[in-house]
C-alpha positions as CSV (number, residue, x, y, z in Angstrom):
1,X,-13.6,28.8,-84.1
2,X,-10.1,26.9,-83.9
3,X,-9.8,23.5,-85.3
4,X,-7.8,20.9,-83.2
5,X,-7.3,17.4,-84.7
6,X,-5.2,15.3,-83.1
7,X,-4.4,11.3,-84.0
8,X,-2.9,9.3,-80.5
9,X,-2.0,6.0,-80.3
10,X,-4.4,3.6,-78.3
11,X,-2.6,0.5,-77.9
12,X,-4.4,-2.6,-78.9
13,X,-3.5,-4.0,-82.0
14,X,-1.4,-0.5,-83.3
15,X,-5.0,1.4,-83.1
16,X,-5.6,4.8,-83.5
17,X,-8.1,7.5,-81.7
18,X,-9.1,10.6,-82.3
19,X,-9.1,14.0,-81.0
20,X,-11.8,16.5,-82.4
21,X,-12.2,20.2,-80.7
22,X,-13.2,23.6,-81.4
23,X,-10.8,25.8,-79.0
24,X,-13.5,28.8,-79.5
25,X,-16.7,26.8,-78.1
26,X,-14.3,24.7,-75.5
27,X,-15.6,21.1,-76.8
28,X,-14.4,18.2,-77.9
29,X,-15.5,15.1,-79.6
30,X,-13.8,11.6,-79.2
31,X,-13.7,9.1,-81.9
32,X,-12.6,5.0,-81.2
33,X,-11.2,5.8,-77.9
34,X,-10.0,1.8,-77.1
35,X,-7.5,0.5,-75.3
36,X,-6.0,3.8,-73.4
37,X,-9.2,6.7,-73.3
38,X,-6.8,8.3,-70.7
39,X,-4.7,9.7,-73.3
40,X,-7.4,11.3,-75.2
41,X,-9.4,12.3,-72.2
42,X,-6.1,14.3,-70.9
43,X,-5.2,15.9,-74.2
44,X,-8.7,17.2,-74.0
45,X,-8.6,18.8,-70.8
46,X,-4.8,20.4,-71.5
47,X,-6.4,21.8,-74.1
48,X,-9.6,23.2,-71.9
49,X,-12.0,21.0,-73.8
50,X,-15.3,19.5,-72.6
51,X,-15.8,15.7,-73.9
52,X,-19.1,16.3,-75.0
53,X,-19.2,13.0,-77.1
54,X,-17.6,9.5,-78.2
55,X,-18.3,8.2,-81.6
56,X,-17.7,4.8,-82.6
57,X,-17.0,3.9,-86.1
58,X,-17.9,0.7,-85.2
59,X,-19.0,-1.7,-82.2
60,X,-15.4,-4.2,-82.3
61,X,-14.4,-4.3,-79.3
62,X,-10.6,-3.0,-80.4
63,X,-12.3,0.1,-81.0
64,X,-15.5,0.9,-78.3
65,X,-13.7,-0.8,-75.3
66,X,-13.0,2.7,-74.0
67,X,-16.5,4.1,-74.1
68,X,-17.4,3.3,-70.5
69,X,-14.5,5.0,-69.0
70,X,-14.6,7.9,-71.2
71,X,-18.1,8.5,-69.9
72,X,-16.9,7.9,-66.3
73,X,-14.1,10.8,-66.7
74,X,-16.2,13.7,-68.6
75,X,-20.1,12.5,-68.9
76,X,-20.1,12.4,-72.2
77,X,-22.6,10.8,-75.0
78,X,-22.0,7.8,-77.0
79,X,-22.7,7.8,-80.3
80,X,-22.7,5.2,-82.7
81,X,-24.5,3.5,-85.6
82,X,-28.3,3.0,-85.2
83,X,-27.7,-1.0,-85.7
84,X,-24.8,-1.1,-83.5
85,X,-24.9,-4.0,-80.7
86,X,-22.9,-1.9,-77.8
87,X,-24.8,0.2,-75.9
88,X,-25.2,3.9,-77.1
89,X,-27.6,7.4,-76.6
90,X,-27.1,8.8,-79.2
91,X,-28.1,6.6,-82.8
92,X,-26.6,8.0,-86.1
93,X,-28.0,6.7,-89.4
94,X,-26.8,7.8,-93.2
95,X,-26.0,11.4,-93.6
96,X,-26.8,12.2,-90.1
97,X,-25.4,15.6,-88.6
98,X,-23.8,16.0,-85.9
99,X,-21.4,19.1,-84.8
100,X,-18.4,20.0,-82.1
101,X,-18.7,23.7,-81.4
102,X,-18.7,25.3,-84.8
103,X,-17.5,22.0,-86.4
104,X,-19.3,20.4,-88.4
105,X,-19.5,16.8,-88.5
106,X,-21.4,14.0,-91.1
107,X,-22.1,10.5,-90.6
108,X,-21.4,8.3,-94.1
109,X,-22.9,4.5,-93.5
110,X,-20.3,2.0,-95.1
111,X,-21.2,-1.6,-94.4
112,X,-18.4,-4.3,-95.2
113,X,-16.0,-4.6,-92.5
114,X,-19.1,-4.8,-90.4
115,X,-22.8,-4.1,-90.5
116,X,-22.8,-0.9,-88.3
117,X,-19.6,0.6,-89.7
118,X,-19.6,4.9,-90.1
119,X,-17.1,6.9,-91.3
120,X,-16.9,10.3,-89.4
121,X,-16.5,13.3,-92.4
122,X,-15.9,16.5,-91.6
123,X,-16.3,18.3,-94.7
124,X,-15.2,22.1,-93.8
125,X,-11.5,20.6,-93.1
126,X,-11.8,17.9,-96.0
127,X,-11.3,14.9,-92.9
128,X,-12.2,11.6,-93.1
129,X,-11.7,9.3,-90.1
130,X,-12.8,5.5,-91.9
131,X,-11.7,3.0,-89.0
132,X,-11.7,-0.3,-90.2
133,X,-13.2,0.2,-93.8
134,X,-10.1,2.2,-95.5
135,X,-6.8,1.9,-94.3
136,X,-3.8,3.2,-96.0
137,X,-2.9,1.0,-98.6
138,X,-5.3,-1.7,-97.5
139,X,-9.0,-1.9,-96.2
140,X,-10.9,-4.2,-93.8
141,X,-11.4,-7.6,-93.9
142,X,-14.5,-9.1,-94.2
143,X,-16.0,-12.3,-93.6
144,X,-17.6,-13.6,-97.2
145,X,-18.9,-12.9,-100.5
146,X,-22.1,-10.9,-99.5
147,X,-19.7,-9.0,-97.2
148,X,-17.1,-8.4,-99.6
149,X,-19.9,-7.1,-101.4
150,X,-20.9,-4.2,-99.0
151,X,-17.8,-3.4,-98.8
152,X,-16.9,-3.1,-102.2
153,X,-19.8,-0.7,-102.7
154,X,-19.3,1.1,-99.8
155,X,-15.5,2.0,-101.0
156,X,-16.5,3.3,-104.1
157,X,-19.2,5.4,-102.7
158,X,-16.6,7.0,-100.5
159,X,-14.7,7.3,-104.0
160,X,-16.8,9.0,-105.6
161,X,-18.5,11.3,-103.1
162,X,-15.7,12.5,-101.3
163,X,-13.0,15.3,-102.8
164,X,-9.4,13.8,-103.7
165,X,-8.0,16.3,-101.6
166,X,-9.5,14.5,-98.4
167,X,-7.5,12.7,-96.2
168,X,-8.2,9.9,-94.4
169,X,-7.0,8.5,-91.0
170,X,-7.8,4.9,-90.3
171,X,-8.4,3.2,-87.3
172,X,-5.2,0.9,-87.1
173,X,-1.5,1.9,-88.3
174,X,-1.2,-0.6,-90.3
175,X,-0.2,1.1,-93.7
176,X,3.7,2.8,-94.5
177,X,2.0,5.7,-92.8
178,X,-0.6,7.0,-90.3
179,X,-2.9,9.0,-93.0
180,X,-3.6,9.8,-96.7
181,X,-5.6,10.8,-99.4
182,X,-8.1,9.8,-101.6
183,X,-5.9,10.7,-104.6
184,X,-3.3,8.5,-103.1
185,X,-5.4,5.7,-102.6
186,X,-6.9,6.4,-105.5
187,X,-3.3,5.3,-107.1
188,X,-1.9,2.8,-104.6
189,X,-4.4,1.0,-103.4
190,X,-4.4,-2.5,-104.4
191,X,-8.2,-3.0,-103.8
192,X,-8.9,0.5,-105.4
193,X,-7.3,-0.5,-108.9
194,X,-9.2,-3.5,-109.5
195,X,-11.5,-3.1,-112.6
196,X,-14.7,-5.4,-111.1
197,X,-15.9,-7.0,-107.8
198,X,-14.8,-10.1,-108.9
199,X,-11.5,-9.3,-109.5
200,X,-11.7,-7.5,-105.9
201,X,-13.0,-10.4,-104.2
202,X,-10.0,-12.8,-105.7
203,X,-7.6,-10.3,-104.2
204,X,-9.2,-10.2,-101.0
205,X,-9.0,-14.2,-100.8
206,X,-5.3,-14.4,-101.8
207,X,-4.4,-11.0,-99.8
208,X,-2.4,-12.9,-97.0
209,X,0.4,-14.3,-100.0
210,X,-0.1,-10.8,-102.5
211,X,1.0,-8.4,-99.1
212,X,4.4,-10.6,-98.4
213,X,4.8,-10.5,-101.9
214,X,4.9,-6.8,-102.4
215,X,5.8,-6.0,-99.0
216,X,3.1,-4.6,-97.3
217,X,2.8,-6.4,-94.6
């Protein structure tokens, strides 16, 4: 088995997608392929990899607008969260297990950002691919309290199940870099050092002033 992992630039609104393959078995899985599926679809078959699945890590648009042509190109399956409103065959749900080749692959639910939101784990390589949920130094909006909520408790479940070593790669590069770490956000996270929800939620209402204020915009 070789491991290929490879983060491309999809256009949109600076969003990422992702490349998952195992050389060995000559298949590849595709995660968020948006705005340019091309790109992905290509690096795939340089590589002599068969798209044998899209995964969503959730139904925006900015993030399953590519699924249809991806499919068109290699005939591969669509895979997204059971609750999901865009169309799908395969339905993933909490834990769930999926695999590429020899790769294995497992489903986390984390509702906030939306109601059908996954983040794709891959726990052999310590790989975390959150979307719109965690980004680096930030994490997805959300739209109120009961929201906010999910959210919150999603994030700490990802806290506290997943190693520090992991690192993450959002769905957007809109942090100082493209990827990170649990440890690091651990540390730097604004929304990650709050000591309640409540304090969590005021930040979340007064995030557009707090990011020009420290520069994170």
């Amino acid at each position: 088995m070789t491991f290929i992992f490879e983060q491309m630039m999809m256009g949109g609104d600076r969003n990422f997608g992702y490349l998952i393959g195992d050389r060995s078995a000559h298949e590849a899985m595709l995660v968020d392929p948006s705005y340019r599926p091309e790109l992905l679809v290509e690096r795939a078959k340089i590589q002599s990899l068969k798209v044998t699945t899209v995964v969503n890590t959730h139904g925006h648009g900015d993030h399953s607008n590519g699924n249809r042509r991806v499919q068109e190109l290699t005939g591969a399956k669509v895979a997204a969260y059971k609750g999901t409103n865009i169309s799908f065959d395969i339905p993933l749900s909490d834990g769930q297990a999926l695999s590429v080749g020899g790769i294995a692959v497992e489903i986390l639910y984390v509702p906030g950002h939306s109601s059908d939101h996954i983040v794709v784990y891959l726990p052999q390589y310590q790989v975390a691919l959150t979307g719109d949920h965690l980004f680096v130094g930030k994490i997805g909006g959300t739209w109120g309290e009961s929201d906010a909520k999910e959210e919150y408790a999603s994030l700490h479940r990802l806290m506290e199940q997943l190693p520090e070593t992991t690192t993450i790669w959002p769905g957007h590069d809109v942090g100082c870099r493209p990827s990170s770490t649990i440890a690091l956000e651990k540390v730097s996270n604004p929304f990650l050092l709050v000591k309640d929800f409540s304090e969590f939620y005021q930040l979340k209402q007064r995030w557009a002033t707090y990011k020009v204020e420290l520069g994170l915009i």
